[in-house]
PALUM-427526 format. One record per residue (C-alpha): residue in three letters; x negated, y, z negated. Coordinates in Angstrom, 2 decimals. Each point is the difference from the previous one (the first is absolute). Example, Ala and Ser with C-alpha at 12.3 -4.5 7.8 and 13.67 -1.06 7.14 Angstrom:
BEGIN
NODE   kollo         u         v         w
NODE     Ala    -12.30     -4.50     -7.80
NODE     Ser     -1.37      3.44      0.66
***
This chain:
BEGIN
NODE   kollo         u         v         w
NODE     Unk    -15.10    -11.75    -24.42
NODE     Unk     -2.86     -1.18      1.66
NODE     Unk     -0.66     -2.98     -2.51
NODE     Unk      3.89     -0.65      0.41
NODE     Unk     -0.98     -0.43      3.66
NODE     Unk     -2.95     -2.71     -0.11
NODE     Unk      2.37     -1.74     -2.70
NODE     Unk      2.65      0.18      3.26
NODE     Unk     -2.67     -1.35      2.13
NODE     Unk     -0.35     -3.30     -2.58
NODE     Unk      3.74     -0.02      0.74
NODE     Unk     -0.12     -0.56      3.70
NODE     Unk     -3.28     -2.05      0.25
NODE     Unk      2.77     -2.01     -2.52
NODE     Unk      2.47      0.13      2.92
NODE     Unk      1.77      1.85     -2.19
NODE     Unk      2.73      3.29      0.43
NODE     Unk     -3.27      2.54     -0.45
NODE     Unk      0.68      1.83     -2.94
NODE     Unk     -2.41      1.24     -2.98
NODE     Unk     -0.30      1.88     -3.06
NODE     Unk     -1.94      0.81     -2.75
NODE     Unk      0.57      1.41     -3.78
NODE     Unk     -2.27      3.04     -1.09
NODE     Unk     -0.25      0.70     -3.41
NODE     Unk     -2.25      3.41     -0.53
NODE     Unk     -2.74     -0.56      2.80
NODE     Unk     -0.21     -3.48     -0.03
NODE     Unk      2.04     -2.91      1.75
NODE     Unk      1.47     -2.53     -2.80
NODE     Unk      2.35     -2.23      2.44
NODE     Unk      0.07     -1.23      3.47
NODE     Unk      2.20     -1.65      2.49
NODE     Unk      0.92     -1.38      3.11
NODE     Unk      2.85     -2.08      1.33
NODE     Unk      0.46     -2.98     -0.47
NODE     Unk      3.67     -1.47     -0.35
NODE     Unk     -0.76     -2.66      3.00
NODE     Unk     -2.95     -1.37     -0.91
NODE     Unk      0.82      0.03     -4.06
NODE     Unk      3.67     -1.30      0.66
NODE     Unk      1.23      3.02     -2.02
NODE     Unk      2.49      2.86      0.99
NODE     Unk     -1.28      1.63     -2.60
NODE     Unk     -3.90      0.38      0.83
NODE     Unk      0.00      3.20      1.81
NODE     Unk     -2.90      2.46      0.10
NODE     Unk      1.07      2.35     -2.57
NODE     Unk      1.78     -2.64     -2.34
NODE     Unk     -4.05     -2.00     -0.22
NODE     Unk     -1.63      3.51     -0.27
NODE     Unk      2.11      0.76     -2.98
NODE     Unk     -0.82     -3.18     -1.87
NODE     Unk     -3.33      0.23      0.41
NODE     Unk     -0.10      3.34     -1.00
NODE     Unk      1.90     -1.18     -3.46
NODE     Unk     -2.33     -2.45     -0.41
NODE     Unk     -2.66      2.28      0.22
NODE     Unk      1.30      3.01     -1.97
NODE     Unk      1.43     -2.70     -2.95
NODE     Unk      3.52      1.23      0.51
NODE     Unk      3.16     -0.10      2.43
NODE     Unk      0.75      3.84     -0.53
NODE     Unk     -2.62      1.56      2.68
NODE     Unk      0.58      3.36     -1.35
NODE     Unk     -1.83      2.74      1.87
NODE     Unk     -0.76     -2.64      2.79
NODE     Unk      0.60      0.77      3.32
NODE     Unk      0.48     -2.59      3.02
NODE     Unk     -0.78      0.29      3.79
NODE     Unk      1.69     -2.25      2.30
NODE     Unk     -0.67      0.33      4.10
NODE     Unk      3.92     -0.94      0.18
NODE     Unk      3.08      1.76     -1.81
NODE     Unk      0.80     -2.65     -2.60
NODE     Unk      3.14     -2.11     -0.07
NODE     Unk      2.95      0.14     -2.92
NODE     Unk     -1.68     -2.39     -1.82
NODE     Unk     -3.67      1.37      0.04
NODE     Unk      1.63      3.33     -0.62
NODE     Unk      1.70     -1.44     -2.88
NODE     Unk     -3.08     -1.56     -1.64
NODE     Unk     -1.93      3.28      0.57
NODE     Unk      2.79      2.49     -2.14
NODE     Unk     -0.24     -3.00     -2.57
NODE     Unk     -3.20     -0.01     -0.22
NODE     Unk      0.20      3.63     -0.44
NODE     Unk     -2.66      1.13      2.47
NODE     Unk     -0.85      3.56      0.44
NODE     Unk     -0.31      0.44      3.73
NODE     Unk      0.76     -2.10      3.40
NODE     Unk     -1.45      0.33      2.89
NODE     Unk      0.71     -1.43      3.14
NODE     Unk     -1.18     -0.43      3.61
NODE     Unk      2.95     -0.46      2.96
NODE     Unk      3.09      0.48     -0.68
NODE     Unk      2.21     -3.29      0.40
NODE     Unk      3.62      0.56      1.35
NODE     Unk      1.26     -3.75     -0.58
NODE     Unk     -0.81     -0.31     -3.62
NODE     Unk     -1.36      3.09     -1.12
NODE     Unk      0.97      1.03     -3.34
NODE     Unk     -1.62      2.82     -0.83
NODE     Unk      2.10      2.55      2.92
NODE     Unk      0.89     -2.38      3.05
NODE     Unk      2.58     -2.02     -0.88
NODE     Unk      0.34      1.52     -3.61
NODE     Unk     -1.86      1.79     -2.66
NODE     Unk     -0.46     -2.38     -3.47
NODE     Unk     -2.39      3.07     -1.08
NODE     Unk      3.00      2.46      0.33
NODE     Unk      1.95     -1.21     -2.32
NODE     Unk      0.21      1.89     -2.81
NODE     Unk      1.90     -2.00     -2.60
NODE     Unk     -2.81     -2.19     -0.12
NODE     Unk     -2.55      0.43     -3.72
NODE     Unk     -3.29      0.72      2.25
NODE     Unk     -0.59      2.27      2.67
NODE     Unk     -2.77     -1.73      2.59
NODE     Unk     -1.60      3.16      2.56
NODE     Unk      0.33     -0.97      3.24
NODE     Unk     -2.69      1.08      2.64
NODE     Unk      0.27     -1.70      4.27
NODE     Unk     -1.45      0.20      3.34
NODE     Unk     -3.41     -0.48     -1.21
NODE     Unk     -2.21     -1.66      2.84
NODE     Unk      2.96     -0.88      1.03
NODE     Unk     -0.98     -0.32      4.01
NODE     Unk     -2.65     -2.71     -1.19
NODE     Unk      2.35     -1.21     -2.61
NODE     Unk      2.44     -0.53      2.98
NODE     Unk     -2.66     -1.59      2.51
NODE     Unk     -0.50     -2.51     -2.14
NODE     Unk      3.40     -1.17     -0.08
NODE     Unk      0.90      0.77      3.64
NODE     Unk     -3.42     -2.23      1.28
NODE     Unk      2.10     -2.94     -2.27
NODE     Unk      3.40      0.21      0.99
NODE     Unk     -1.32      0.09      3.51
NODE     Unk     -1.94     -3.04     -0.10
NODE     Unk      2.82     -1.64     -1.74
NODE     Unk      2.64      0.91      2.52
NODE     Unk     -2.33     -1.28      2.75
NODE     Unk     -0.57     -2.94     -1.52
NODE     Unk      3.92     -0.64     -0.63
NODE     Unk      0.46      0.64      3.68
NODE     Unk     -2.65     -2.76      0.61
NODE     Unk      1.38     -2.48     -1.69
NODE     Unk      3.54      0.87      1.49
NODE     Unk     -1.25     -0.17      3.90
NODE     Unk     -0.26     -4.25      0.26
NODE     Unk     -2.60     -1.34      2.69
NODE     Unk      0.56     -0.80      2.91
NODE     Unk     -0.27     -3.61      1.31
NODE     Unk     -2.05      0.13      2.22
NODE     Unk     -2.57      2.79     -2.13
NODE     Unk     -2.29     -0.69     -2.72
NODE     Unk     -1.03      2.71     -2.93
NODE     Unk     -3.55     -0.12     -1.24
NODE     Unk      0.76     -0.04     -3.85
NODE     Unk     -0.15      3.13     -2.09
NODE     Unk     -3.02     -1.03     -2.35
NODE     Unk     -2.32     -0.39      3.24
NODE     Unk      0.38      4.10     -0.09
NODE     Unk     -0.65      0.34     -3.89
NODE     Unk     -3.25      2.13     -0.82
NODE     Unk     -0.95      0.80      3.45
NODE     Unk     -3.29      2.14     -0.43
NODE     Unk      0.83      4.27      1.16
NODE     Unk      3.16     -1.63      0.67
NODE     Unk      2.93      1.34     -3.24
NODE     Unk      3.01      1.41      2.26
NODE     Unk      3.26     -1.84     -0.89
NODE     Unk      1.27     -2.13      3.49
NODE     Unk      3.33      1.44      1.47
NODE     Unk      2.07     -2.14      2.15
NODE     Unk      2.64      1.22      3.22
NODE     Unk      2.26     -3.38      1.18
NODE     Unk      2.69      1.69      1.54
NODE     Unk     -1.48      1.07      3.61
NODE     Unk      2.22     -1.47      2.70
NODE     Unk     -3.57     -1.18      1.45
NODE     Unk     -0.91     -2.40     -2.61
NODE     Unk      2.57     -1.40     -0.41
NODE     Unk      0.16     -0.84     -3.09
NODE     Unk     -3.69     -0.42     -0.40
NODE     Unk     -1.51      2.19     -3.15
NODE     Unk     -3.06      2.77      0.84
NODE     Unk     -2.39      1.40     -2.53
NODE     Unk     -0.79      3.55     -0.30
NODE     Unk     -1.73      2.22     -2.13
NODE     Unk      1.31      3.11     -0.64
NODE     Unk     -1.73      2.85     -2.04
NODE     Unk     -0.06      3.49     -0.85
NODE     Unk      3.00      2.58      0.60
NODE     Unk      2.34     -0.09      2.30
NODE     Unk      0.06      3.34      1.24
NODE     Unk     -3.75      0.04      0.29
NODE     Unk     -1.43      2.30      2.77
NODE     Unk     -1.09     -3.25      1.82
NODE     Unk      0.68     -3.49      0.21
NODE     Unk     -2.59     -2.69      0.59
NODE     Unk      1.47     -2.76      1.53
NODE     Unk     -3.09     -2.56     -0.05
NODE     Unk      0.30     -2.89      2.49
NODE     Unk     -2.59     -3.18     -0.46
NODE     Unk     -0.92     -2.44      2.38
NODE     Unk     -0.55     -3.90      0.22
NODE     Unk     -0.90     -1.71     -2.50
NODE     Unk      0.05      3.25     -2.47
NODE     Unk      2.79      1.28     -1.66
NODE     Unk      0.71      3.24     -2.28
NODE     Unk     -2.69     -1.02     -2.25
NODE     Unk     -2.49      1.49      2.72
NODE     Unk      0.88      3.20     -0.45
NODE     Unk     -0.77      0.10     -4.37
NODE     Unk     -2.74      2.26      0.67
NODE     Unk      1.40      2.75      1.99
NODE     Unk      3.92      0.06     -2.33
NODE     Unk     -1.75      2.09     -2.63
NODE     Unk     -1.08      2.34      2.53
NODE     Unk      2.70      0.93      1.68
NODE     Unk      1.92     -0.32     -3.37
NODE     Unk     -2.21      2.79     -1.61
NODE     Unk      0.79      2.38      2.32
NODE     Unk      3.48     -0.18     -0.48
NODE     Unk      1.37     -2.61      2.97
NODE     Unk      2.13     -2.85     -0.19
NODE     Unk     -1.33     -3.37      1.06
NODE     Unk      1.97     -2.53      1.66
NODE     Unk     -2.08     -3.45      1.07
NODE     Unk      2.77     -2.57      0.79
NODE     Unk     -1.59     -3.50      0.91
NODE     Unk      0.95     -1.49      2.99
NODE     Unk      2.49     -2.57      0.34
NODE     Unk     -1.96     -3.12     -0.87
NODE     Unk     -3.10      1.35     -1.67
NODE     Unk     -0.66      1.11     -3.57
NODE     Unk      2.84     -0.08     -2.16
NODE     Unk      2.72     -0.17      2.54
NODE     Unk      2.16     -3.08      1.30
NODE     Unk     -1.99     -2.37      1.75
NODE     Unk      1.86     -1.60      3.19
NODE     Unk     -1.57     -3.27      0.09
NODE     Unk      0.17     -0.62      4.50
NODE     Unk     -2.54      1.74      1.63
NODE     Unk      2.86      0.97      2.49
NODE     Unk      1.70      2.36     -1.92
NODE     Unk     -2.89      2.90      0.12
NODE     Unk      1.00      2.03      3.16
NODE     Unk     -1.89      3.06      0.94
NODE     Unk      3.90      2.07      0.73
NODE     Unk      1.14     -1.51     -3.03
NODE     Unk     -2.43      0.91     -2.41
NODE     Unk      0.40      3.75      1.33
NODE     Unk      3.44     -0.19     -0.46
NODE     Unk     -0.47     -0.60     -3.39
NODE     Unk     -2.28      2.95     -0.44
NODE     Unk      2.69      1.89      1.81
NODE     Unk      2.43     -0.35     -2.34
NODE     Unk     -2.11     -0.23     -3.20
NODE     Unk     -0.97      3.48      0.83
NODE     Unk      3.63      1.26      0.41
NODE     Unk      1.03     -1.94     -3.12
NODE     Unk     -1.79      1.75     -2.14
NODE     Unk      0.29      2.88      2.25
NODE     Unk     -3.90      1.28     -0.30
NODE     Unk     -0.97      3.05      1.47
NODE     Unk     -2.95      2.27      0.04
NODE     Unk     -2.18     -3.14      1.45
NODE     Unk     -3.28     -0.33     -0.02
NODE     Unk     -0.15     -3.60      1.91
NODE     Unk     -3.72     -1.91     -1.42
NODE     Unk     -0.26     -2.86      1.78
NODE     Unk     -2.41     -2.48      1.22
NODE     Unk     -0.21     -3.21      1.92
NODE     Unk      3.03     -1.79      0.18
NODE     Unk      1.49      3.63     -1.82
NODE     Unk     -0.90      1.43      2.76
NODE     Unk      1.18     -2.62      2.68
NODE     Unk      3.23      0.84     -0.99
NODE     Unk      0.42      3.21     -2.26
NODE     Unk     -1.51      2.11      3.13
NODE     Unk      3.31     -1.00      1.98
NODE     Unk      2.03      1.28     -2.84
NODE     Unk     -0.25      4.43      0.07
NODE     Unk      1.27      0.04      3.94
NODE     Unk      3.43     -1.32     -1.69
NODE     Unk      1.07      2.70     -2.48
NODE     Unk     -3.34      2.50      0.47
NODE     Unk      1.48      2.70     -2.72
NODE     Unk     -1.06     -2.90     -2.96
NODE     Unk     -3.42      0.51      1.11
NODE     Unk     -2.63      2.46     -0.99
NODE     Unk     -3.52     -1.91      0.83
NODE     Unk     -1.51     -2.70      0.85
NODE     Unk     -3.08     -1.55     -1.95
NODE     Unk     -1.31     -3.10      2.47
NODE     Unk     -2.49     -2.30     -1.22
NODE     Unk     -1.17     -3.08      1.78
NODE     Unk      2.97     -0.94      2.63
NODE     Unk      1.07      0.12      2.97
NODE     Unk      3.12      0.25      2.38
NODE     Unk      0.83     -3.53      1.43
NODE     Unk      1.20      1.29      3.42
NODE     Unk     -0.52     -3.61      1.95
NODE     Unk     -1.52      1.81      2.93
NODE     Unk     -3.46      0.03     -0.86
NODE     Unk     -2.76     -2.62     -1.11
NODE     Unk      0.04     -0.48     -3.73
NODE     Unk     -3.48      0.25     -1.32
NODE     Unk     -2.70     -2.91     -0.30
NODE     Unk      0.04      0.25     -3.85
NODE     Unk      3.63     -0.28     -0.27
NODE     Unk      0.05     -3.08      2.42
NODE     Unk     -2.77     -1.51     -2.42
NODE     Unk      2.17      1.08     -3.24
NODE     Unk      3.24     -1.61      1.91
NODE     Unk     -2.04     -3.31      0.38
NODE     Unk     -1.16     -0.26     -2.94
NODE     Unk      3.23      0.23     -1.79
NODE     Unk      1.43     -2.41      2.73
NODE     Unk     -2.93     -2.77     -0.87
NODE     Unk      0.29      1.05     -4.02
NODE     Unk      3.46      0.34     -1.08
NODE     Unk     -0.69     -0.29     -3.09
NODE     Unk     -3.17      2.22     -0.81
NODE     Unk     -0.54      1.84     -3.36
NODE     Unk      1.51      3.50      0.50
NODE     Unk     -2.12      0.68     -3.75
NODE     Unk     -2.98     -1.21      2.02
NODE     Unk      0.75      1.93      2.94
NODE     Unk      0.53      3.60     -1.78
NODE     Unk     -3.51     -1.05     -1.95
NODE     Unk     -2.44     -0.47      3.22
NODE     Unk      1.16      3.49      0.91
NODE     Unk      0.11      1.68     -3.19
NODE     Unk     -3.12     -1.10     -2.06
NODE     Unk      1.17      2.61     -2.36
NODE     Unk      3.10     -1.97     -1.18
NODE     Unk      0.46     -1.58     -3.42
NODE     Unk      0.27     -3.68     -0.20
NODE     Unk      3.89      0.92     -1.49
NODE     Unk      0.59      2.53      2.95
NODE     Unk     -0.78     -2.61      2.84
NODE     Unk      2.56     -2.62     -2.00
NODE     Unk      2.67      3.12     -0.06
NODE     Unk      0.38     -0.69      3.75
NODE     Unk      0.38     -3.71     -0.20
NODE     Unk      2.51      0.52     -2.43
NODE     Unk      3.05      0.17      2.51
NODE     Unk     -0.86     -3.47      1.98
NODE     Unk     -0.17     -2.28     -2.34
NODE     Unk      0.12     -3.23      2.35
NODE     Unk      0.54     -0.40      3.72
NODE     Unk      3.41      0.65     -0.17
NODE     Unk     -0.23      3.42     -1.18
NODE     Unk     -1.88      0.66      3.30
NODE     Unk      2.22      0.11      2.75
NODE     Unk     -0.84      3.69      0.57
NODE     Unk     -3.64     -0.53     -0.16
NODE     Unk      0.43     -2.69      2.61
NODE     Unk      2.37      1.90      2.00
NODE     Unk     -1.54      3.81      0.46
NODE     Unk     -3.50     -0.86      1.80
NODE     Unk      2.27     -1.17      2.99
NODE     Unk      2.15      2.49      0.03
NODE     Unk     -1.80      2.91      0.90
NODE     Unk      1.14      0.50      3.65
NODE     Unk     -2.53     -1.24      2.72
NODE     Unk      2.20      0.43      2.89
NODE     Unk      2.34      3.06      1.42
NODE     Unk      3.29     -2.17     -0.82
NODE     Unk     -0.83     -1.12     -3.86
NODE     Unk      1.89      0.59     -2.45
NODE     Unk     -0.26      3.64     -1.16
NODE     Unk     -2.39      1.07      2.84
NODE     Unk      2.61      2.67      1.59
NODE     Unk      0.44      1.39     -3.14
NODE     Unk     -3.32      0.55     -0.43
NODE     Unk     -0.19      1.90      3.23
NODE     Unk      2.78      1.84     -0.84
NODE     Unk     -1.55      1.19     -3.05
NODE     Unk     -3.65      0.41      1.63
NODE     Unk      1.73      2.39      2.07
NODE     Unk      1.80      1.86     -2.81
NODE     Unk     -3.30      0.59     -1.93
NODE     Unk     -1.66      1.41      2.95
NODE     Unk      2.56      1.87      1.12
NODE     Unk      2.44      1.18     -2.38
NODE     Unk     -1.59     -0.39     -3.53
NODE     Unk     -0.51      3.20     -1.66
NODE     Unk     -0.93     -1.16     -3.66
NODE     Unk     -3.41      0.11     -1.01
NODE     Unk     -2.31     -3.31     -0.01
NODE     Unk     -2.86     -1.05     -1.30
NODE     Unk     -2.36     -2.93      0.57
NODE     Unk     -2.00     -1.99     -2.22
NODE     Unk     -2.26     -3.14      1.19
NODE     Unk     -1.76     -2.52     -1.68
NODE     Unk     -3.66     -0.49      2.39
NODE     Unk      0.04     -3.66     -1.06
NODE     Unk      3.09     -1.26      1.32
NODE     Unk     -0.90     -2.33      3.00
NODE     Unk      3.69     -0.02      0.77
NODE     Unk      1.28      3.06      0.11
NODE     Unk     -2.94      2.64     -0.48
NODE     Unk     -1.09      2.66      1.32
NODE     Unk      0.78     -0.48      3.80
NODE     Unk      3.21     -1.29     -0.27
NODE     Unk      0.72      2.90     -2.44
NODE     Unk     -1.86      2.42      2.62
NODE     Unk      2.51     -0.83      2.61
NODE     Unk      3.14     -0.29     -2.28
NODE     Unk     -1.23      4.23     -0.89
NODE     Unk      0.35      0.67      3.88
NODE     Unk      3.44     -1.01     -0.50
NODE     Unk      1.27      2.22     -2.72
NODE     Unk      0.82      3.23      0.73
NODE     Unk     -2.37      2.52     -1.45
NODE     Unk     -1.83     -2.23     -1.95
NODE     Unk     -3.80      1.39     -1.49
NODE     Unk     -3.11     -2.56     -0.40
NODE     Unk      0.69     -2.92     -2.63
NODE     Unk     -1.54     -0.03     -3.42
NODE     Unk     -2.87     -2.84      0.67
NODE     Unk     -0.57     -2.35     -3.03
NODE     Unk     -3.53     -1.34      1.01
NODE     Unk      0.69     -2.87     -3.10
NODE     Unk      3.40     -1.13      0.18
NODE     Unk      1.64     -2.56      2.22
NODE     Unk      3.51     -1.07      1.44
NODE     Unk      1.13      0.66     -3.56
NODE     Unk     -0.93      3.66     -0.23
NODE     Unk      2.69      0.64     -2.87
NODE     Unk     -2.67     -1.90     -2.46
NODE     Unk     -1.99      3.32      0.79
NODE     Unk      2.75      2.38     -0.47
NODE     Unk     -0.15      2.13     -2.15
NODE     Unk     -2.53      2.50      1.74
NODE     Unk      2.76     -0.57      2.80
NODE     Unk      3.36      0.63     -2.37
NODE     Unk     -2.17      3.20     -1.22
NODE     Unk     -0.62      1.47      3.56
NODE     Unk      3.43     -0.75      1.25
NODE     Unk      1.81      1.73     -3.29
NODE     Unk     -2.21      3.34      1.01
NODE     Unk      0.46     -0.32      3.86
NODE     Unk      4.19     -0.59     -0.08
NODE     Unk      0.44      2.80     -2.72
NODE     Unk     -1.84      2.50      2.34
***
C-alpha cells in the first residue's frame, strides 16, 4: 500500500484526483499506476485500470490469476469490473469512497454472486494517509474554485499566483476569507494548518513589509507538537488583495479586520505570535473577547499608544521608507539576515511586484501613531491597560539584540507593560526579523505554553 501511495503522490504532483495502486504477483510488483484521465484525455486512465495493463504486459497475459491489487481509494464500477475480469485474487484498498465506491459504499460489484469469479476483498488499509492525500487535494481545489469565483475589486490589484510558485520552506496550500463585512469585498490570505481541535492555536501575525512567509521556520514546530497554525497575511501584503491608494490602510480598520477574521473562523485556544506591525495591532485584539486567548508570544513590537516619543530608530526606518518608496524588501530581509538564501530573500519580493502593489508598504511607516489623537492610539491605551491589568494568560518574550528599531529597550519597556510577564528570550544574532531565527524560539514556546 505504501508503493500505491508514492504512485498517488505522481498523481497529485500531476494535479491529478490522488489515487494509486499497484499489482503484486508473489513478492514482486508487475504493474503500476496513477491517475491520469486529465492530463491523457481519457476517462478511462485511472490508477488501477494502467496498473492492470502493465501488469499484463508484464506477466504475457490479461488473466492476472493469483494477482492481487492495492489501491489507496475503493475502486469505481468500472475498475471493479476490469479487476473480476481480469480475475484477480485479492483487492485491497485504502479509504473508503462514499460517492463512487463500488466495492461497499454505494454498492458491492464483489458481492455478487452470479458472477464466474469470486475477487477477495480486503479495506481500510492506511487508510488515514490514503485519505490525507485526497483531503490536502480537494482542499486546495475548493480554495482555488472560491478564488476564481471572488472577482477583484477595482480599485485592488492581485500579485499573480506564479510569483508564489516554489517558494523555498514555503509548501502550505493559500486559503482565502472574502466575506468579512470589513473588507469589503477585498480577498485575505491565510494559512491554515493542522487540526482543528488542536490544544492550541497559533495565530501568527507579520509585520511591514513581511508576510506569512516569515514565519516558514517556526510552522513545523508548532505543527509537530500537535497545534494548528493560522498565519493570515495582512490586507495588502503577501498573497492578499492589494488596495492600490495609500489611503485605504487605517490603523482601526485593519484591526477590524483581524476582529472578525478571528470570529470567522471562530479560533480559540490562542496563542497570539506576533511581531512588529503583528504586534501594533494583534496586542489590541485579547481585551475584546479574552476567553479566545491562552498566551501571548511577543517578538519585536510595540504598542502605538501616541503618548510617548517613538524611538530614534523607528524615526530613521520611517524616513527612510518616506525618501525610498520603492526599496528592495529582498534586499532589506538580506542585510539583516546574512543567513538567507539568494531564493529566500526573492520569496519576500514576491508579493510587490511594481509600485503599485505597494500601497501598504508606503502607507504603514506613517501610520504608527505619534500623537495622543492618531488613529488607533486610544485603542492602544485601552489595551496597554488590559495587559497590565487584567491579562491572566501566560506570555512570553523573545528579542532579536540586533534590531535598531525595536530591540531590546523598546521591548524592555513594552515587558513592564504586560502583566506578569518573565525576562525575554535574548537572540544576541538576530534582528527586527527575529522569526528568520525561530526555530530555537517556536521550540521554547511549544515547552513553556504546554506547562
Amino acid at each position: 500500500m505504501r508503493e500505491a501511495l508514492a504512485q498517488a503522490s505522481l498523481a497529485l504532483a500531476a494535479g491529478e484526483v490522488p489515487v494509486g495502486a499497484v499489482v503484486v504477483h508473489g513478492d514482486r510488483i508487475v504493474g503500476r499506476g496513477h491517475n491520469a484521465p486529465v492530463g491523457s484525455h481519457d476517462p478511462t486512465a485511472h490508477a488501477e485500470i494502467r496498473a492492470l495493463r502493465e501488469a499484463a504486459q508484464a506477466l504475457g497475459n490479461y488473466r492476472l490469476d493469483g494477482c492481487e491489487l492495492y489501491v489507496t481509494l475503493e475502486p469505481c464500477a468500472m475498475c471493479s469490473g476490469a479487476m473480476l475480469h481480469a480475475r484477480l485474487a485479492r483487492v485491497v484498498y485504502g479509504a473508503d469512497d462514499p460517492k463512487t465506491g463500488a466495492a461497499g459504499s454505494v454498492l458491492d460489484l464483489f458481492a455478487q454472486q452470479r458472477l464466474n469469479h469470486q475477487t477477495a476483498i480486503t479495506g481500510g488499509v492506511l487508510a488515514q494517509d490514503c485519505g490525507a492525500l485526497l483531503t490536502t487535494f480537494f482542499r486546495a481545489r475548493r480554495q482555488e474554485t472560491r478564488r476564481k469565483a471572488q472577482p477583484l475589486r477595482d480599485d485592488a490589484l492581485r500579485t499573480p499566483d506564479e510569483r508564489f510558485g516554489d517558494l523555498p520552506g514555503y509548501p502550505w496550500p493559500p486559503h482565502y476569507v472574502g466575506d468579512l463585512p470589513a473588507l469589503a469585498g477585498l480577498r485575505m490570505h491565510y494559512l491554515d494548518e493542522g487540526p482543528r481541535d488542536a490544544p492550541l492555536t497559533w495565530l501568527c501575525l507579520h509585520g511591514n513589509p513581511a508576510w506569512s512567509y516569515l514565519y516558514r521556520r517556526m510552522i513545523p514546530v508548532f505543527l509537530e507538537a500537535g497545534g494548528r497554525v493560522v498565519a493570515p497575511d495582512l490586507v495588502g501584503f503577501g498573497r492578499s488583495d492589494k488596495p492600490k491608494r495609500d489611503a485605504t490602510h487605517r490603523f482601526e480598520w485593519h484591526r477590524q479586520v483581524l476582529l472578525e477574521f478571528v470570529e470567522r473562523l471562530d479560533l480559540r485556544n490562542i496563542v497570539l505570535v506576533v511581531q512588529d506591525w503583528g504586534g501594533l495591532l494583534g496586542l489590541t485584539l485579547p481585551m475584546e473577547d479574552p476567553e479566545r486567548y491562552r498566551g501571548l508570544l511577543v517578538m519585536n513590537t510595540a504598542l502605538g499608544t501616541g503618548d510617548a516619543p517613538l524611538s530614534p530608530g523607528f524615526l530613521a526606518w520611517r524616513e527612510m521608507c518616506a525618501k525610498n518608496p520603492d526599496f528592495g524588501v529582498g534586499r532589506l530581509f538580506a542585510r539583516g539576515n546574512p543567513h538567507l538564501s539568494p531564493a529566500e530573500c526573492a520569496a519576500y519580493d514576491a508579493p510587490f511586484p511594481d509600485a503599485g502593489h505597494r500601497a501598504a508598504l508606503r502607507a504603514f511607516p506613517p501610520m504608527v501613531p505619534d500623537h495622543p489623537e492618531a488613529d488607533g492610539a486610544a485603542v492602544s491605551r485601552q489595551a496597554r491597560d488590559f495587559l497590565a491589568q487584567h491579562w491572566d494568560g501566560r506570555t512570553m518574550m523573545a528579542v532579536g539584540a540586533q534590531d535598531p528599531v525595536l530591540g531590546v529597550p523598546v521591548m524592555q519597556a513594552l515587558r513592564a507593560q504586560i502583566r506578569n510577564c518573565p525576562e525575554p528570550l535574548v537572540l544576541p544574532q538576530a534582528g527586527h526579523f527575529v522569526q528568520e531565527h525561530g526555530e530555537a524560539i517556536a521550540r521554547e514556546a511549544v515547552g513553556y505554553f504546554r506547562a
